[in-house]
N, C-alpha and C positions, 0 to 999 in steps of 0.2 A: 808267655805265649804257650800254649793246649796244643802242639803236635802230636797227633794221635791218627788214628780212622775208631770209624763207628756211628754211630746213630745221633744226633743231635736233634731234638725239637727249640726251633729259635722263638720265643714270642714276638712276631711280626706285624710291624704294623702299617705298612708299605711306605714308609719315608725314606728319609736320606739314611741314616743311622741306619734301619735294617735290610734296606735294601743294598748295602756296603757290605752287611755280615753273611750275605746267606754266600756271596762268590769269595770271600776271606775266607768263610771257615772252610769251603772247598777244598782251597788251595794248601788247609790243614789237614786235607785226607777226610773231612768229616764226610758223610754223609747229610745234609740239611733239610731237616722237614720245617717248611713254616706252618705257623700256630696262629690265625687272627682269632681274638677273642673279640665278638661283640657286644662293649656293653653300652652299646647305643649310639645317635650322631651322626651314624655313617648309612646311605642312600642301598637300594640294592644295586644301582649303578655304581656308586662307588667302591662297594664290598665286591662286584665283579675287579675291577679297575685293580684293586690289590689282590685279587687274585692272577690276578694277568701280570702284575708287575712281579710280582713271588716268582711266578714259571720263568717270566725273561732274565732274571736276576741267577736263575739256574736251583731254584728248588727242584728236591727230589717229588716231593709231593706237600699238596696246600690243604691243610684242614682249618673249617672256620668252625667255633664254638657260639653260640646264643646264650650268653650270660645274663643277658638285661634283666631276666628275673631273678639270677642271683642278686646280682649287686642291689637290685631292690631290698631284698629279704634279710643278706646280711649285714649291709651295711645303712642304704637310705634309709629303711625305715628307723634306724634309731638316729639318724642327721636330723629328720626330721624331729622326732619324740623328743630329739633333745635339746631344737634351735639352734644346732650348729652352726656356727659362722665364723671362722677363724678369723680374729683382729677385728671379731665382728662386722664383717662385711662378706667374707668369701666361703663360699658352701663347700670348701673340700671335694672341687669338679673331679682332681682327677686321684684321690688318696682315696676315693672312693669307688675305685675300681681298679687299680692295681694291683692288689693284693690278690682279689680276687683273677686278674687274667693271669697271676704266675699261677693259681691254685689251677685254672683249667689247662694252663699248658702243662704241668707238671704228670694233669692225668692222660692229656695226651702223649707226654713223653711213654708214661705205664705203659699204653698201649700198643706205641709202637716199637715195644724193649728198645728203648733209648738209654744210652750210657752215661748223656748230658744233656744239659738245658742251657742255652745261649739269651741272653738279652743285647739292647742293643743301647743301653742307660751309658750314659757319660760318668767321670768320675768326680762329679761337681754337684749333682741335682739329689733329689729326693729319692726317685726313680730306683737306684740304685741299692737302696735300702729296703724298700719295700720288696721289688724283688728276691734280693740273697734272703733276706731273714724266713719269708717266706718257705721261700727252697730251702733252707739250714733244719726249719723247725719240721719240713714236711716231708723232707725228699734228702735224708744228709747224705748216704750213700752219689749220688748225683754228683759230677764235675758240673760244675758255671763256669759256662764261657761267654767271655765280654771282650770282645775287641774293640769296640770303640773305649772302652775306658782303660784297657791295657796299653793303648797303644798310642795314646792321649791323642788321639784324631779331631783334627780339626773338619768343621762342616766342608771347606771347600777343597781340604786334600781329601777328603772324602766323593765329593764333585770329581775331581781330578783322576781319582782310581777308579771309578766307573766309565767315565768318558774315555778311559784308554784301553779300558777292556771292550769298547764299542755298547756297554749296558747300558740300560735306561734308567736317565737319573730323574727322579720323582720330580711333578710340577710345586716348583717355590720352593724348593730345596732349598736355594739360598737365602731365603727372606727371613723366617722367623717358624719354631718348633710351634705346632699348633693339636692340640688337644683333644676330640673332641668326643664326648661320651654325652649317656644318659641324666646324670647329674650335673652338666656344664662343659662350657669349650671355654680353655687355656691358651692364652700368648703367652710364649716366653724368644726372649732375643730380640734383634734388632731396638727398637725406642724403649723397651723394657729396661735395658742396660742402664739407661741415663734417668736417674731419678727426677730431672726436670725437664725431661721429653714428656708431652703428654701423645693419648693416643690416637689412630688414622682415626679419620671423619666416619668409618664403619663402625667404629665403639662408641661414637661420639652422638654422632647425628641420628635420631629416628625418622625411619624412609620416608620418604617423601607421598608413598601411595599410603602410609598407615591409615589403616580402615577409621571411624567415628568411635568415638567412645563408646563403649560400653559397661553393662555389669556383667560376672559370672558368679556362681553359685556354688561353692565347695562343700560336698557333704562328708563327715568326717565319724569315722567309728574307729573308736582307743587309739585315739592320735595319728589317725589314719587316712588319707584323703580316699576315698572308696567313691565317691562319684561329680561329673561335673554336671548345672544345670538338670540335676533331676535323672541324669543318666547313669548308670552305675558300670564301672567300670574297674581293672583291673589294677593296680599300684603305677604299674610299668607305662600304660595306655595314659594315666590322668597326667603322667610327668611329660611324656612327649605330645600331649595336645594343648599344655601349657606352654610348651617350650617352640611349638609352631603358630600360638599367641605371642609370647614375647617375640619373636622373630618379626612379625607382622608387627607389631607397635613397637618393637626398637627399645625392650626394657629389661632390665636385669643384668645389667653389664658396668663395670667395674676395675678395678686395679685394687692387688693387694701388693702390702712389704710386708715380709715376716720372715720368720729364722726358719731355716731349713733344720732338716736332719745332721747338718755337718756343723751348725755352728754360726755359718754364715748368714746373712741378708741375703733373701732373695724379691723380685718384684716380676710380677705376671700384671694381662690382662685379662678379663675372666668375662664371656657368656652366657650368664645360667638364670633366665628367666622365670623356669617352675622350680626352680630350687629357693632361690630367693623371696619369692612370691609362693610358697609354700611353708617357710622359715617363719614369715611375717602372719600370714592367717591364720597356721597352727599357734603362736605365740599369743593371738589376740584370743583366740577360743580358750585355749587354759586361761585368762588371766581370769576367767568367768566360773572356773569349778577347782583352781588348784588353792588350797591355803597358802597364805606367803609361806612359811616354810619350805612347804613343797614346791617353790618355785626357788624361793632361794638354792637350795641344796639340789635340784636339778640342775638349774645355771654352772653352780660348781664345778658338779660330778661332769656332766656336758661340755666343758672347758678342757676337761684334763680325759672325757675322752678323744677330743676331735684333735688335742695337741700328740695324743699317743699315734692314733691311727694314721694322723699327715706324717711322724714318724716311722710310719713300717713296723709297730708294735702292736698290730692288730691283737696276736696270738698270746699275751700277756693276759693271764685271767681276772687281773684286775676290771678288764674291759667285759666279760663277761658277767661278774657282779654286777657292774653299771649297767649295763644293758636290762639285767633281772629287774632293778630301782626304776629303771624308763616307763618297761613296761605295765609296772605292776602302776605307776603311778598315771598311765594314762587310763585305766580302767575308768573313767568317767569323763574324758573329753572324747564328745560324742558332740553333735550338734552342724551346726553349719556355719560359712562366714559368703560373705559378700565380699566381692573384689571389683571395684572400679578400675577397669583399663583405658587409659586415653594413651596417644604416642609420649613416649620417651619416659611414660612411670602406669603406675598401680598405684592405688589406696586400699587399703583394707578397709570399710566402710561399715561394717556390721557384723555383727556375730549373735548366736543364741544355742543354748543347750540347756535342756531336759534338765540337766544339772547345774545350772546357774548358781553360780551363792548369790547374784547380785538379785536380792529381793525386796522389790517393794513393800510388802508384808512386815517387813520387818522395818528398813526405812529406809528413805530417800536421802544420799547424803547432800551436805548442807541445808536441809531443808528439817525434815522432821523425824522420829522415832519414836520406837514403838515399846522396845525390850526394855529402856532405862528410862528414868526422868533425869528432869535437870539437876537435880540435887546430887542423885547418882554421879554424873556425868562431871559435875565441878568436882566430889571429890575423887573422883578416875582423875583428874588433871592435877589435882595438889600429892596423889600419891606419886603418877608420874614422875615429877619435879625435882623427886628427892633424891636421886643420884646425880645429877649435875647439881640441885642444890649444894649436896654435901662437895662435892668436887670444887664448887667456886667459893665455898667458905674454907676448905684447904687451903685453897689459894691465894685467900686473901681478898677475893672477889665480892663476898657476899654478906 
């Protein structure tokens, strides 16, 4: 425990966990400024709403950040470039914007000469990692104070210490930690815990009013969605007009298991409809201008970036190489794709780019060609042959 006085900026996000920290750290002499970063999710009623809850919880003062085009810029766009999908299913909703809200609370703290930086991460989750590493690598002079994971709090003695100080304790506090950003919204708790709970009939069922199917039209410059339907539009804008599509058709949602930053198993459920549905369009355009190599060796490099960055190792320049490799490699996925939306999925239905290798000109496969004759082409298959030949007559096979 941090008994002190002095200047605190806490990253606040109005829930249970930091609306526990801002009247704890008080009680430590601090001084408490809350920090909302937003990087997307949240209504401006409800960005009001957490700032109403900051003041009753007893903040000195509430400053909100607009990050949504960071976290674009430093992170999506190479989730995107690169197919991210942890365990192959889950778009890295919220490791993609953590790193980034301690980066803006951090320069809020600058400004308000703050002596420390508070979170409100438990001492079990991911959270916790991305945070300090962050603050270590940016800001080491900085105390981190974390009372919820110092002080191993439970959600409902948590409940318990605000309802006795007469504070107002956030709506659904008790139910389940809930996520939600620019790149996707996060369950974690309650049915998550039990690997054979599956999830409420809201992850489950698409709404009942979902609109007719349709198509929409993704235009894409260097691996980039840049406009929908012929509209052109800003990175930040094409992701949440996606994500108030999937909302409307009930798609993009999910459960992943995978190893945290600690070692252990963890399992969430995840709604991220233009991320998912961005992942899949983008993949299908390169499959039309990237050589396998360059698809292989993206996949790779893409694996070992998305497992660093869920880690809290944004800041390892390893990740800044990869990033150079993304970019340099999407210089010719340009083009557009076709997406069929009906309730409860998407199809990626079409794609075309200016850069196409798939040429008819050259040949139609199973059908005909143009570059080789048949004579050519039998012996391209007798050269082939000859290292599993040689391998099964080692063996006795052949």
């Amino acid at each position: 425990m941090h008994t002190s006085s002095g200047i605190v900026a806490l990253a606040f996000s109005g829930g249970l966990d930091t609306s526990y920290c801002v009247p704890r750290l008080a009680e430590q002499g601090w001084a408490v400024h809350t920090v909302y970063v937003n990087t997307g999710g949240a209504t401006p009623d409800e960005r009001a709403a957490i700032r109403r809850q900051a003041e009753a919880v007893g903040s000195v003062s509430h400053h909100e950040v607009d990050a949504r085009a960071l976290v674009f810029d430093r992170f999506v766009r190479f989730l995107i470039q690169g197919n991210v999908l942890r365990g192959g299913v889950y778009p890295l909703s919220v490791a993609a914007e953590r790193t980034q809200q301690a980066i803006s609370v951090l320069e809020v703290a600058r400004a308000i000469g703050a002596t420390a930086v508070a979170h409100g991460s438990t001492g079990a989750g991911n959270d916790q990692v991305r945070f300090d590493v962050t603050l270590r690598v940016l800001a080491a002079d900085l105390t981190i104070l974390t009372p919820i994971r110092d002080e191993g709090l439970s959600r409902s003695q948590a409940i318990a210490y605000l309802e006795a100080r007469r504070l107002p304790v956030p709506a659904k506090a008790g139910a389940y930690s809930i996520n939600a950003g620019l790149w996707g919204t996060t369950w974690g708790g309650g049915w998550t815990h039990d690997t054979w709970a599956g999830p409420p009939a809201e992850l489950l069922d698409p709404p009942a009013d979902a609109p007719p199917a349709r198509e929409i039209v993704i235009g894409w410059e260097a691996g980039l969605p840049v406009s929908l339907d012929g509209n052109r539009l800003a990175g930040v804008d094409v992701i949440q007009t996606l994500n108030e599509l999937a909302a409307a058709y009930g798609f993009g949602r999910g459960i992943h298991v995978g190893e945290t930053a600690l070692g252990i198993k963890g399992r969430i459920g995840f709604e991220a409809g233009a991320a998912v549905l961005l992942v899949a369009a983008h993949r299908e355009l390169e499959k039309l201008v990237l050589t396998k190599w360059q698809a292989f060796w993206k996949d790779q490099l893409s694996t070992f970036y998305g497992d660093r960055l869920h880690e809290g190792q944004y800041f390892d320049p390893a990740l800044r190489d990869i990033e150079a490799l993304l970019a340099h490699s999407q210089e010719r996925v340009v083009g557009e794709t076709r997406v069929r939306l009906a309730p409860g999925r998407f199809q990626v239905v079409a794609a075309r780019s200016p850069h196409s290798m798939m040429d008819p000109r050259v040949a139609t496969y199973g059908e005909q060609n143009l570059l080789w004759t048949g004579d050519e082409a039998r012996a391209f298959a007798r050269v082939a042959a000859i290292p599993a030949l040689l391998a099964a007559r080692a063996a006795g096979e052949g």
